[in-house]
C-alpha positions in Angstrom: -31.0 -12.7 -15.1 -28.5 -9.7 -14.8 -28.5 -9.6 -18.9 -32.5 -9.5 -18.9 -32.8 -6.5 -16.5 -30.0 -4.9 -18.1 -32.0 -5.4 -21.3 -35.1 -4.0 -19.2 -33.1 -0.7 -18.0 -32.4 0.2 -21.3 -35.6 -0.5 -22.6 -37.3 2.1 -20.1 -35.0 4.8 -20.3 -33.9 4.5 -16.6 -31.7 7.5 -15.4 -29.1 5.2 -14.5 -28.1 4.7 -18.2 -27.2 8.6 -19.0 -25.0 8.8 -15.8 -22.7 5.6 -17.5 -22.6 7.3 -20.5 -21.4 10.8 -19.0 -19.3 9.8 -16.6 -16.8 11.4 -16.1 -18.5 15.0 -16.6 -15.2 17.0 -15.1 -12.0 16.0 -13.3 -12.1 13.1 -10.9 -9.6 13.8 -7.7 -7.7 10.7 -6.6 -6.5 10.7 -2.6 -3.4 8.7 -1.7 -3.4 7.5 2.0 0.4 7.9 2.2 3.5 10.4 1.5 5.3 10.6 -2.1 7.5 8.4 -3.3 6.1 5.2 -1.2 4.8 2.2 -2.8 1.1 3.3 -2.3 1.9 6.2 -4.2 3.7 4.6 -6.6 1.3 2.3 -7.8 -1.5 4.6 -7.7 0.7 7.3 -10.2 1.7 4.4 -12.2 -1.5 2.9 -12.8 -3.5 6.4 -13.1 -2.5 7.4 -16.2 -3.7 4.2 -18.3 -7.6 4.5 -16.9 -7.5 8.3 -17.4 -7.5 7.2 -21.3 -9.9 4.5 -20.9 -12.2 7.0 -18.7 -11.7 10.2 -21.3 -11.3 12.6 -18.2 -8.3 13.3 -15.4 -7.5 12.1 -12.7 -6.1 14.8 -10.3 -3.5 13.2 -7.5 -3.2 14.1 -4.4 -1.2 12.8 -1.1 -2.9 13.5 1.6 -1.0 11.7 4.9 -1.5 11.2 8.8 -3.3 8.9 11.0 -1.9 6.3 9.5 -3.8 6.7 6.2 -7.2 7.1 8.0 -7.2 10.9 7.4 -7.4 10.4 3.7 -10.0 7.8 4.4 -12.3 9.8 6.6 -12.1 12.7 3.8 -13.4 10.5 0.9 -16.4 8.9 3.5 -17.1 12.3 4.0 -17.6 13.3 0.8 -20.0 12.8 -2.2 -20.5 9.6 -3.4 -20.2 10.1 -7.1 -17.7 8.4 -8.0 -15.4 12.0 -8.3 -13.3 11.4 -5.7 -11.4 7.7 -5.4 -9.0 6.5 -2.5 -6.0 4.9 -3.2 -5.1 2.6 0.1 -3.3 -0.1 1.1 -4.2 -2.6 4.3 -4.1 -0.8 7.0 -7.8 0.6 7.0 -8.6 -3.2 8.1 -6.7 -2.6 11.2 -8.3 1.1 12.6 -11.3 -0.1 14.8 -9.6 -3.2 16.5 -6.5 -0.5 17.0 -8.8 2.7 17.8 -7.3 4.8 14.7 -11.0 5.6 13.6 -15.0 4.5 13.6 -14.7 3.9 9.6 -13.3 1.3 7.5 -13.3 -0.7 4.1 -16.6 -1.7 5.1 -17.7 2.1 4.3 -16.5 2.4 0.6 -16.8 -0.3 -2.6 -13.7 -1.2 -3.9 -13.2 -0.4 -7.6 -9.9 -2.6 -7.9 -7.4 -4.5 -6.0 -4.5 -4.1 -8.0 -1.3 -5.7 -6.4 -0.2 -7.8 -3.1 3.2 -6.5 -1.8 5.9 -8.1 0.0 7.5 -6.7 3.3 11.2 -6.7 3.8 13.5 -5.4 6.3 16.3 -3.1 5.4 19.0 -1.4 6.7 21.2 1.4 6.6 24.7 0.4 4.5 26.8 0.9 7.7 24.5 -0.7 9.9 27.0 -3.1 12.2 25.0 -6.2 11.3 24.2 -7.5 7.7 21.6 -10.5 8.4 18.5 -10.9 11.0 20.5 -13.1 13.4 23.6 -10.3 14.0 20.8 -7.9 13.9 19.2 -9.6 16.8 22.3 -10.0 18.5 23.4 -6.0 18.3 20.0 -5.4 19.5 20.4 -7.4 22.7 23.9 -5.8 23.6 22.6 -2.3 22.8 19.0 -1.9 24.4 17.4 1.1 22.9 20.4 2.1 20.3 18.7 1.0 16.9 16.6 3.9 15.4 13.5 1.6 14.1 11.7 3.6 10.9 7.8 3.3 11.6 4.9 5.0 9.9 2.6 4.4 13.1 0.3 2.0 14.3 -1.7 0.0 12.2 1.1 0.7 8.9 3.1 -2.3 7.3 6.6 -1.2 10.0 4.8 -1.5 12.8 2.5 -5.1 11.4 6.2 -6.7 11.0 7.7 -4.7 13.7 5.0 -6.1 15.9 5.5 -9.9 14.2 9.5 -9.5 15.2 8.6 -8.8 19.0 6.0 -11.9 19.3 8.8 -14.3 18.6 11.9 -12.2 19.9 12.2 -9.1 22.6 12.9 -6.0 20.5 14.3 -3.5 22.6 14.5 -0.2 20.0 13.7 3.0 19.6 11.0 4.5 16.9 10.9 7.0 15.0 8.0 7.8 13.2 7.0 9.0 9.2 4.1 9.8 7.4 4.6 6.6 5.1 7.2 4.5 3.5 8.5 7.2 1.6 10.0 9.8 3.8 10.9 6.8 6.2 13.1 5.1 3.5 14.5 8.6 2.8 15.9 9.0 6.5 17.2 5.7 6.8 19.5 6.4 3.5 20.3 9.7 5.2 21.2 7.9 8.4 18.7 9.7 10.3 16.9 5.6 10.8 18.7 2.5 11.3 16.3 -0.4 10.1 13.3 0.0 8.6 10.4 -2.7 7.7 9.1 -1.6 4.0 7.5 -2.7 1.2 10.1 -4.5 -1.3 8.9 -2.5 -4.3 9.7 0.9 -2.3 13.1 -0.3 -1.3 14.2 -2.3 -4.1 16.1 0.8 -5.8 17.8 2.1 -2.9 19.0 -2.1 -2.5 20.0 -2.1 -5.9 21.7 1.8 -6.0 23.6 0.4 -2.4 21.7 3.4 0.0 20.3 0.3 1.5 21.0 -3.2 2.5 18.4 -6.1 2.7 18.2 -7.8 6.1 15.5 -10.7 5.7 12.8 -10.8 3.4 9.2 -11.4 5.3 7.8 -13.8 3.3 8.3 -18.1 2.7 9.5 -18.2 -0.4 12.5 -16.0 -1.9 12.0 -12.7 -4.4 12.9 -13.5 -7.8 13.8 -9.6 -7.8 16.4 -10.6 -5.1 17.4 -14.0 -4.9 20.4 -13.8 -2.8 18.0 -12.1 -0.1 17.2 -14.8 2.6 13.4 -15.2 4.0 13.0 -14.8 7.8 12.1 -18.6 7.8 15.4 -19.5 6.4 17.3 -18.2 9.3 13.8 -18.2 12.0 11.7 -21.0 11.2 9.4 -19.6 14.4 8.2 -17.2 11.6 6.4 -19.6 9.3 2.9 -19.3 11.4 2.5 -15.8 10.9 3.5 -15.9 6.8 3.0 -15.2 4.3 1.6 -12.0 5.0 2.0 -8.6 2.9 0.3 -5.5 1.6 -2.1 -4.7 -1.1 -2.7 -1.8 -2.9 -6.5 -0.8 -4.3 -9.0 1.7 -5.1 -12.2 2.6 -3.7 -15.2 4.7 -4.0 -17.3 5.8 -1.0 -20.4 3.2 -0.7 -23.6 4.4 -2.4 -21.5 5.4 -5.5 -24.0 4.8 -8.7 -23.9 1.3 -9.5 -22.8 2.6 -13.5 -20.2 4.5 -12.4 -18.6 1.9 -10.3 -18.8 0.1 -13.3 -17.0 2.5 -15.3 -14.6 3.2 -13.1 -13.7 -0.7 -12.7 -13.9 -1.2 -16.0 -11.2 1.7 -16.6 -8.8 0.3 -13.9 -9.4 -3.2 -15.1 -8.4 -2.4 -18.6 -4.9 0.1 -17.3 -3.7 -3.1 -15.0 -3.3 -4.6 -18.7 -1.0 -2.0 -19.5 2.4 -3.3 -20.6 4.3 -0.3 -18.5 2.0 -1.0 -15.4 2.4 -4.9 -15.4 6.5 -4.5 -15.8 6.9 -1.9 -13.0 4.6 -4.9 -11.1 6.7 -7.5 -11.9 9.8 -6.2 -11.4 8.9 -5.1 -7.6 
């Protein structure tokens, strides 16, 4: 049926067709939810650059960060939908009504692509007096509120695993919050954090370059990126109910957006996930 009516909307001219076929008539902005250098932002750059040539226009980034990724949000709802201005988010927009971050969610936008699932892992500073989850557990208890905890606020990926820890074990820290994973990985290799739940694509060079050490991977099943690295099950088996569990990372287009250009547009995104570059810097985080 879809292949008859499309026959039928040609047939008659319909204004939709013209709007494909234009698209996109000047430069397209692209919002990040979170800060440079984070593993939103990473992907989203990465990725970018492949539809642009599929699309034949530009792509214009642009971080815009607070409320935990719901002021990006609320400024793409706000705006047209035409398909010129596209979100790049992660998870956490699935989280701001139940956790009273904001009135809007996914359920306001149509997704264009979903382009990678991430794994969280918890990291340390290199000095930090502890090395696995266990000693880290055990410092914690004989120094209430001494561990500087990196967050990026309620609702973000610190704060879903920081909130995982304390509903099997009491976590007596202290936060300090960032405007995403970015800026919070750089102050815990400057010292300014002490632990710091992240994404393991965002961290994975400062645990290779040694500004970082791995403390327990949150997932079942060990990273082939880190081997050595032990799961949180391995060495907590009380996590296994609550895993696995990780971010994703995907672009949207407020709802209403023409039907034709959200075609495009997936069509674009679709076609850059192919991209040899793209799938390498996926696989190897």
């Amino acid at each position: 049926m879809k292949r008859t009516l499309l026959g039928v909307a040609v047939a008659f001219g319909l204004a939709a067709a013209p709007a494909f076929a234009e698209f996109p008539e000047k430069d397209i902005q692209g919002i990040i939810q979170w800060g440079a250098g984070g593993s939103t932002d990473t992907v989203a750059r990465a990725i970018t650059p492949h539809a642009e040539k599929v699309l034949g226009g530009t792509v214009v980034m642009q971080n815009l960060t607070g409320g935990v990724g719901a002021i990006a949000l609320n400024q793409v709802a706000n705006g047209e939908a035409d398909g010129y201005t596209l979100l790049f988010g992660a998870e956490n927009p699935l989280l701001y009504k139940v956790m009273g971050l904001g009135q809007k969610d996914y359920a306001d936008f149509t997704p264009i692509n979903v382009i990678a699932r991430g794994v969280p892992i918890l990291v340390a500073r290199p000095d930090a007096p502890f090395n696995t989850f266990p000693e880290m557990v055990e410092y914690i208890k004989a120094n209430p509120k001494t561990v500087k905890f990196g967050s990026t606020g309620p609702g973000g990926l610190p704060s879903v695993v920081t909130s995982m820890i304390s509903s099997k074990i009491p976590l007596d820290v202290t936060f300090v919050p960032y405007d995403g994973d970015g800026p919070a990985l750089t102050a815990l290799q400057g010292g300014a954090v002490d632990v710091m739940p992240a994404v393991l694509g965002a961290a994975l060079e400062g645990i290779k370059g040694g500004k970082m050490k791995p403390i327990a991977l949150f997932d079942v099943d060990a990273a082939p990126q880190l081997p050595d690295v032990p799961t949180i099950t391995a060495t907590n088996p009380e996590f296994a109910d609550l895993l696995p569990w990780g971010p994703f990372f995907g672009i949207f287009v407020k709802k209403g957006t023409p039907d034709d250009v959200v075609a495009k547009l997936t069509a674009a995104y679709a076609e850059a996930a192919k991209a040899p570059e793209f799938v390498e810097l996926i696989d190897g985080r």
